[in-house]
DRENLUMVEX-623743 format. One record per residue: residue in one letter; x, y, z of N, C-alpha, C in turn. Coordinates in steps of 0.1 Angstrom, whole numbers, plus 5000, padded with zeros to 4 digits. Layout:
! DRENLUMVEX-623743
AXYZXYZXYZ;...
END
This chain:
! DRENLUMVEX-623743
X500849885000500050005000500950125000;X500650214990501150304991501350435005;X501950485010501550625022501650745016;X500650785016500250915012501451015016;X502151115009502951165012502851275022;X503351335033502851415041502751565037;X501851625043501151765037502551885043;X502351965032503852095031502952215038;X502152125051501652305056503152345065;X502452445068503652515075503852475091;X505152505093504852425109505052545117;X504252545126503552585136505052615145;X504452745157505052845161505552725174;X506452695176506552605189506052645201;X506052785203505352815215503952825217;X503552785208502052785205501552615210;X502652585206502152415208502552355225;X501552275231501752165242501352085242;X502151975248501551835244499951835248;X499151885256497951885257497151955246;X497452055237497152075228497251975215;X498151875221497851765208497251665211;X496751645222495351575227496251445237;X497851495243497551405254497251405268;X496551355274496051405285496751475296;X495851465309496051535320497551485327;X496951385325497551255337498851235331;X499551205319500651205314501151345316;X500551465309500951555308501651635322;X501151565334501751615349502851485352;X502951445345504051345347505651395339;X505551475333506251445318507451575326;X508851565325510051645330509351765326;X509851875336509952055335510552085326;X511451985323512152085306511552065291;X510751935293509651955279508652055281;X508752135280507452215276506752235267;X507652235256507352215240507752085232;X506752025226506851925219507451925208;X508551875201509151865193508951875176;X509451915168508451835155508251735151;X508351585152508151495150507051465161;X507551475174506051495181504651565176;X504751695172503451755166503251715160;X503551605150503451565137502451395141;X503651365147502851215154501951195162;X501951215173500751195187499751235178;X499351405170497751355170497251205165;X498151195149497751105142498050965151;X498750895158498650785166497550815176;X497350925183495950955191494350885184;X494650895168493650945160493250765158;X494150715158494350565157494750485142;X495650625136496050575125497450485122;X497650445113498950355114500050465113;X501150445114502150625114503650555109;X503950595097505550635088505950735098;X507150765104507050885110509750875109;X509350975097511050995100511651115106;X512651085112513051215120514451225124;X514651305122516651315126516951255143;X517851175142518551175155518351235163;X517951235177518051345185516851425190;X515851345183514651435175513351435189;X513351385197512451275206511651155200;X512251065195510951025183510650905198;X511050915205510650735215509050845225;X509350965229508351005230507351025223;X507551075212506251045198505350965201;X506550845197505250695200504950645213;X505650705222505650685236504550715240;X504450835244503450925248501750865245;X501150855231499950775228500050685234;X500850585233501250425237500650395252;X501250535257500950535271499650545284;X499350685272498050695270496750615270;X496450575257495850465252495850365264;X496850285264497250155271495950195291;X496850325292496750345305494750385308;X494150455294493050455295491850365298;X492750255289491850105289491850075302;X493350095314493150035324492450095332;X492250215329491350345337489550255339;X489550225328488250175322487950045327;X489149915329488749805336488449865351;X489049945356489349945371488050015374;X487050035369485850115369484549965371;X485349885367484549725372485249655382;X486449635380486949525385488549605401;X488449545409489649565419491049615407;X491849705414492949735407493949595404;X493649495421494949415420494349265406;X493049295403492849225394492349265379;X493649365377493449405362494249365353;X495449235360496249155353495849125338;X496649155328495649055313497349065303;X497349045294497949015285498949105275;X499749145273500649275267499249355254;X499149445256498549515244499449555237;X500249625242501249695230502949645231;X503349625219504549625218505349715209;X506749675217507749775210509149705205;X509149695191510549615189511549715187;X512749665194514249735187515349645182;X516349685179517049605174518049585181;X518449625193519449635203519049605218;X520249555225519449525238519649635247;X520949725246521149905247519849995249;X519549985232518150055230516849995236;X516749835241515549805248515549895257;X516649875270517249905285516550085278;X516850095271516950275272515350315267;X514850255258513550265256512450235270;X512450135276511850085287512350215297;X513250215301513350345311512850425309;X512650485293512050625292510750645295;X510050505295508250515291508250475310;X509150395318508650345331508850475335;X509750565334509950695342508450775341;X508150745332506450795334505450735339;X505350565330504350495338504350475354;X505650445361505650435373504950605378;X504750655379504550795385502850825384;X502450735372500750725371499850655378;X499050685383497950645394496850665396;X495550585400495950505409496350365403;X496050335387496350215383497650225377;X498650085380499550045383499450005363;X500350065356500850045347502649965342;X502349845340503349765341504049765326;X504949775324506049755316507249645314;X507649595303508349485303509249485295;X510849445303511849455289512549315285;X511849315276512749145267513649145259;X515049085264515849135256516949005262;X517948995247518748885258520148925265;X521048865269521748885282521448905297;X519948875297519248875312518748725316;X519448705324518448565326516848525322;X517048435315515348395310514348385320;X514948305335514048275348513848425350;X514548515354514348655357512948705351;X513448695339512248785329510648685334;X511148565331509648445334508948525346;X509448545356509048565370508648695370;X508948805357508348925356507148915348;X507148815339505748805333504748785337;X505248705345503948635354503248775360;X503248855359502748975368502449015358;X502148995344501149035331501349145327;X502449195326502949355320501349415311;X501649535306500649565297501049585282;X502749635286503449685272504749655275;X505149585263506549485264507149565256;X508749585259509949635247511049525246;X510949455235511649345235512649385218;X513549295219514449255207513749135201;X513649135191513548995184513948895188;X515148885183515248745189515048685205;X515248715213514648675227512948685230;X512448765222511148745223510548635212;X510948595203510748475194510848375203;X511848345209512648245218511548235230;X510648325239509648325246508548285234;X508048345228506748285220506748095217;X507848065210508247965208508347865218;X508547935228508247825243506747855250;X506147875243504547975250505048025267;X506048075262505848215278505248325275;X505148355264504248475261503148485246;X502248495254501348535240501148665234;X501248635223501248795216499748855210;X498748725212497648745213496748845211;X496648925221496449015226496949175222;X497349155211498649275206497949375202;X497949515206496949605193497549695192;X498249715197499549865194501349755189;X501649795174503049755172503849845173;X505149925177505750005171507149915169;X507849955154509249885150510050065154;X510750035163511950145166512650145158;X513550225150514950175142514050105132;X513450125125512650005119513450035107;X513950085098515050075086515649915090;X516249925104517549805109516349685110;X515149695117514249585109513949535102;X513649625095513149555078514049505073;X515649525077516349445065516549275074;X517249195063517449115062517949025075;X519149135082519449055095518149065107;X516949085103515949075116514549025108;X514649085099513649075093513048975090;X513148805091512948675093511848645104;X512748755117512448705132510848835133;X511248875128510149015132508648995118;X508748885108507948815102507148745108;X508148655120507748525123506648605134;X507448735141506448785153505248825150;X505148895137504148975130503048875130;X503448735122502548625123501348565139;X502248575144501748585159500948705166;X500848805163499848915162498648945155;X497948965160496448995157496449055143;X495849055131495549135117495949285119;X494449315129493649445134494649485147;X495349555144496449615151496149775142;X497449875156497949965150499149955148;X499349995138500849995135501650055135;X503350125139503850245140505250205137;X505850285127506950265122508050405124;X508950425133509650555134511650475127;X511750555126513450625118513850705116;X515050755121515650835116516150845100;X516350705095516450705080516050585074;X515550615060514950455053515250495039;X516150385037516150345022515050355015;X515650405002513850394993513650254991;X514750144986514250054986513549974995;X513450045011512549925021510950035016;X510650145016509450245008508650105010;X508350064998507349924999506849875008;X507749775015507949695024507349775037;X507649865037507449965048505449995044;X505450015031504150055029502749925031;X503949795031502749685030501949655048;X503249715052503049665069501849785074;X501749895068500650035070499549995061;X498449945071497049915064495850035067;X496350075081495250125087495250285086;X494850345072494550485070496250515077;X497350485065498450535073498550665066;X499450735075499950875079501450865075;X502250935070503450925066503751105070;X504851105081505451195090506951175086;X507451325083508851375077508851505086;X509351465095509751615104511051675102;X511651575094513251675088513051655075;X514151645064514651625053514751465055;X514951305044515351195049516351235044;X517251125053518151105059519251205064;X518551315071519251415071519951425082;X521351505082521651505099521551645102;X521551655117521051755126521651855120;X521151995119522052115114523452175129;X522552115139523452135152525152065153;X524751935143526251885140527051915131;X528351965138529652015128530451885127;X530751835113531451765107532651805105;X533751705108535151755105535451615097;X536051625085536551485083538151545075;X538851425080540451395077540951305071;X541751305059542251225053543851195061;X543951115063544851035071545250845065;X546650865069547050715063546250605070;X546250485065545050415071546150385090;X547150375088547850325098548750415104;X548050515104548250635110547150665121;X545850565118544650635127544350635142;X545150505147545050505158546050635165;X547250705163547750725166547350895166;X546350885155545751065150544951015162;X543950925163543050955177543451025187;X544850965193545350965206545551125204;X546351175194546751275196545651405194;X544351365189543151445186542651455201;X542951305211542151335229543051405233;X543851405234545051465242545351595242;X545151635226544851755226543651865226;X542551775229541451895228540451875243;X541151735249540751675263538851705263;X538251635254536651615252536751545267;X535451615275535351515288534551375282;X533951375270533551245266533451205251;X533951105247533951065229533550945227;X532650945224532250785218532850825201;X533850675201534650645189533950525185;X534250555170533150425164533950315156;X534250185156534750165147534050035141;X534149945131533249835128533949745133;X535249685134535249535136535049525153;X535149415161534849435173536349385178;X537349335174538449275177539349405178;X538749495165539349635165539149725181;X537949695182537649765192538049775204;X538449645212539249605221540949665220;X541449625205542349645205543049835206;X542249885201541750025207541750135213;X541150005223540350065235542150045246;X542549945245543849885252544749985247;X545350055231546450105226546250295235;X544650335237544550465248545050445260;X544550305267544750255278546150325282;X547150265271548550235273548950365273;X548050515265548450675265547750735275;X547550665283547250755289545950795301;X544850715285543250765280542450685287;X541750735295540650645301539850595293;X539550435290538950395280538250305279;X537250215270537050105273535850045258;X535849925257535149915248534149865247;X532949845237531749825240531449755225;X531149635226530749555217529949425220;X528849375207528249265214528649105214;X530049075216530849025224530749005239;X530949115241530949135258529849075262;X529749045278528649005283528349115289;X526349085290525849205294525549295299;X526549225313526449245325527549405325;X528349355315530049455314528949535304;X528849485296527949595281527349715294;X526549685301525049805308526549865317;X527249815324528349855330529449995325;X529749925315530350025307529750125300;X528450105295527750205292527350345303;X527150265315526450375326527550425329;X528650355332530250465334530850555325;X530350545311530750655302529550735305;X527650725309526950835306527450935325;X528150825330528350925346529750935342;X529750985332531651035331532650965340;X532550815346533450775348534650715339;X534150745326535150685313535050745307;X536250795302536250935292535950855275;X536150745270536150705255535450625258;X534250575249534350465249534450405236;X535450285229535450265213534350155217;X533550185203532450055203531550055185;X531249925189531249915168529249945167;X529149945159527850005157526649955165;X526849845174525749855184525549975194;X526150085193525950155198525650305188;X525350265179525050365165523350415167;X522650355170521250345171520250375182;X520250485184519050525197519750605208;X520850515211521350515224521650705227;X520950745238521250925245522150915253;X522851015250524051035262524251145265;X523251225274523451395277524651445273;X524351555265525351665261526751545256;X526751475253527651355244528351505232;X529451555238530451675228530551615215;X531251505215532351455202532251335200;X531851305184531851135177533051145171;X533451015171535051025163534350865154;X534950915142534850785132536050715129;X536650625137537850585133537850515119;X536650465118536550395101534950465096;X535050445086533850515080533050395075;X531850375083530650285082530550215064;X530150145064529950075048528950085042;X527950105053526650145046526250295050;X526150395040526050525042525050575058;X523750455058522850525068523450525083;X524350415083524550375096525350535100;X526350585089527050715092526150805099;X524650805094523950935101523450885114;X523450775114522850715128524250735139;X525250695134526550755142526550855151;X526850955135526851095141526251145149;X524651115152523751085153523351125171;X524751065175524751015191524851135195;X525451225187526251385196524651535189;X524651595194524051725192522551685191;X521951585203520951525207520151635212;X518451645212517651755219517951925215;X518451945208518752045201520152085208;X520852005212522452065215522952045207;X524452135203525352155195526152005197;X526751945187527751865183528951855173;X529851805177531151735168531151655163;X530951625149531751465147532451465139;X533951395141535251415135535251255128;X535651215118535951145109537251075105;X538151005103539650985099539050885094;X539750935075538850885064540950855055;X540950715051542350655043541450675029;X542350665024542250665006541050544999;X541350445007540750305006539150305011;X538950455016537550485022536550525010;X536950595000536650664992534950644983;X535350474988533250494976532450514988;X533150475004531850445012531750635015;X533050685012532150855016531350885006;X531650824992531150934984529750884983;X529450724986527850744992527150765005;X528150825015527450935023527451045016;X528051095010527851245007526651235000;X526251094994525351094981523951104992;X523951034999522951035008522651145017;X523451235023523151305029523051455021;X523351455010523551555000524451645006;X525751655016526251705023527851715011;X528751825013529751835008530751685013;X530751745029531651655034533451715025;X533951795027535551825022536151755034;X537251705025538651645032539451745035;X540051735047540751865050541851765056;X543551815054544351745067544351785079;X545451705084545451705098546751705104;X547251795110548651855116549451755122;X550551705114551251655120551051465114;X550251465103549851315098549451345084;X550751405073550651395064550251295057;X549751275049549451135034550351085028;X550751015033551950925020551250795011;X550450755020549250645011549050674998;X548750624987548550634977546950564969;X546350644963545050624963544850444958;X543750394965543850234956543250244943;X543750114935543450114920541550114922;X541150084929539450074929538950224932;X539450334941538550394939539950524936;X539050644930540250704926539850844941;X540550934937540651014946539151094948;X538151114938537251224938536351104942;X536751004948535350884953534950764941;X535050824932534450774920535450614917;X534450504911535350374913535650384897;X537450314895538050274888537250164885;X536750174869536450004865537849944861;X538650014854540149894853540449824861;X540349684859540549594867542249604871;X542449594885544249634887544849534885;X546349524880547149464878547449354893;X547849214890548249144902549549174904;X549949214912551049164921552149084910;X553449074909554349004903554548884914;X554748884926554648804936553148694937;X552348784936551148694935551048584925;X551948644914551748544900552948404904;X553848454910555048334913554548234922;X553448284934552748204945551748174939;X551348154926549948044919550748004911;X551948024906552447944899553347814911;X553847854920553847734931553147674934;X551747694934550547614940550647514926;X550147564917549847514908551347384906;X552347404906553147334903553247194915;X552747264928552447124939551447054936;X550047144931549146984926549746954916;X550247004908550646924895551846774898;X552346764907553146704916552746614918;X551346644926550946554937550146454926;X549546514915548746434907549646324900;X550446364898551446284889552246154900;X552446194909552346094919551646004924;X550446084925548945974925548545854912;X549645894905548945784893550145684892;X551445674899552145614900552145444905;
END
């Protein structure tokens, strides 16, 4: 099904707007921190139409509040129904079955999602609004022993909540609110199996809610078949755009120079905090140990680790007890870290969206941000489809003291653009297949002896 593309009225004076002006109630609205006062734009955009009970496309930059968006109705709703049993039945017997669910793709972003909506639900009364986070690295008996107390709205990962269904600990039955968080990182391939099989297990007649900061045109479709219900399609920025609050610095540097530009990039500008990003996880360790050794309070974060060290090291970087932390893209997605100064890219992402989801981490809630880049010669197609994606210049600029002696590779040339001439092999390469080749030739000729 197609989504109707969203309407180019003009948006509205923020001071004009409160969340009670977008129809959420009393009862939330005295719950909700003294520094919201104004609802965001993806907020104005969202709550009415999820109020309204329509299915909701809803993209929005980084930073943006999009967990409140969907949050807020979710809450609402959920909490009204129990308003409404408790009007027949004892509070302690309003136990029933999850109505709404929330997938992410991280067990980071469950932990962080769940806290944002309990900090409210707990505070509402007199009915006891239960929340539930499924996710794995927690003991399975743990979570069992929380179910049993019949949450009302679950935030789970796929896979660990598959892994309950499949054992009937949980029925999904009862489902009438979905939201896919990160839902771009859904729809594709690496979840997309598990988050089919869940869909299956949920009721038809659902609402449906889809938020991102960015989505390929190619998921468009895909995205459009899951929105049945009078959907609403919400663009509260540009896609895939990053914050205007983030300043980009990127550097061309030798590839094996980069660890060493880091150290001297902390050292000299002493950020009280940097989340460094880098993809492999063995990298990340390795790293996290080479600051260790300068100096640099450090530590790494990957899903590797067990979970217990994962939530550990996360909560010591957001209480500034660790000034770096290197970690590979599970921590690209969702994750807030008050006033978070500086992103450092020690490698540049492979797939252009993850770059905006990166950057992504720093100049959250409308604060200002850094994110610095150290980009090798060998980087060159994956910038030049960020720049393609974000329609951003992006210029390479040096860096004091870490000249270029690398020389561009035969695949991509220097302006990003790929070399189709296939490159020459190696003279060495050709003498080591001519050895191989000459040992089976050997061995065959011996076999027939």
């Amino acid at each position: 099904m197609t989504i109707p593309k969203p309407s180019t009225s003009p948006e509205p004076s923020p001071e004009s707007l409160t969340f009670a002006v977008l129809g959420v109630n009393s009862a939330l609205c005295s719950v909700l921190p003294a520094a919201l006062k104004h609802p965001t734009r993806v907020q104005q955009l969202a709550i009415p139409a999820i109020l309204a009970g329509r299915d909701v496309l809803a993209l929005s930059q980084t930073g943006s509040g999009k967990t409140l968006a969907f949050g807020l109705p979710l809450l609402q709703t959920v909490y009204q129904q129990l308003q409404q049993l408790a009007g027949a039945k004892p509070v302690s017997s309003l136990a029933s079955n999850a109505q709404a669910l929330v997938l992410v793709p991280t067990r980071e972003l469950a932990q962080q999602v769940t806290m944002a909506l309990q900090a409210l639900a707990s505070q509402l009364s007199p009915v006891p609004l239960k929340i539930q986070l499924l996710c794995g690295g927690i003991a399975q008996e743990e979570q069992l022993a929380e179910l049993a107390a019949k949450p009302q709205l679950v935030v789970a990962t796929p896979g660990r909540l598959l892994d309950l269904c499949t054992q009937s600990h949980i029925s999904l039955d009862s489902i009438k609110y979905l939201v896919l968080d990160e839902a771009d990182r859904l729809l594709e391939m690496g979840f997309w199996p598990d988050v089919q099989k869940l869909m299956a297990m949920i009721p038809k007649r659902k609402q449906t809610l889809l938020f991102s900061a960015t989505l390929p045109e190619a998921l468009d479709s895909l995205a459009g078949k899951l929105l049945t219900n009078n959907p609403q399609r919400v663009e509260a920025s540009t896609r895939n755009a990053v914050a205007a609050e983030i300043e980009e610095r990127l550097y061309l540097v030798n590839k094996g120079s980069k660890a060493q530009a880091l150290i001297a990039l902390l050292k000299q500008y002493r950020w009280p905090q940097v989340l460094v990003f880098i993809s492999a996880r063995d990298d990340a360790d390795a790293i996290a140990k080479r600051l260790l050794k300068a100096g640099i309070n450090a530590a790494a974060l990957h899903g590797e680790k067990d979970q217990t060290v994962r939530s550990q090291t996360l909560a010591d970087f957001k209480a500034h007890r660790i000034q770096v932390v290197v970690a590979t893209d599970l921590m690209a997605r969702g994750i807030h870290v008050d006033a978070l100064p500086v992103v450092i890219n020690l490698d540049l992402p492979s797939s252009a969206p993850v770059y905006v989801h990166r950057i992504g981490r720093t100049a959250r809630a409308g604060a200002n941000g850094l994110a610095i880049s150290l980009v090798c010669h060998g980087e060159m197609l994956s910038l030049t489809a960020i720049r393609n994606l974000t329609a951003r210049e992006l210029p390479l600029a040096s860096l004091a003291d870490f000249p270029v002696t690398d020389k561009p590779s035969e695949r991509a040339r220097e302006d990003g653009t790929e070399n189709k001439v296939a490159p020459k092999r190696p003279p060495r390469d050709k003498q080591a297949n001519r050895r191989s080749l000459n040992k089976h030739s050997i061995k065959a000729f011996k076999g027939k002896r």
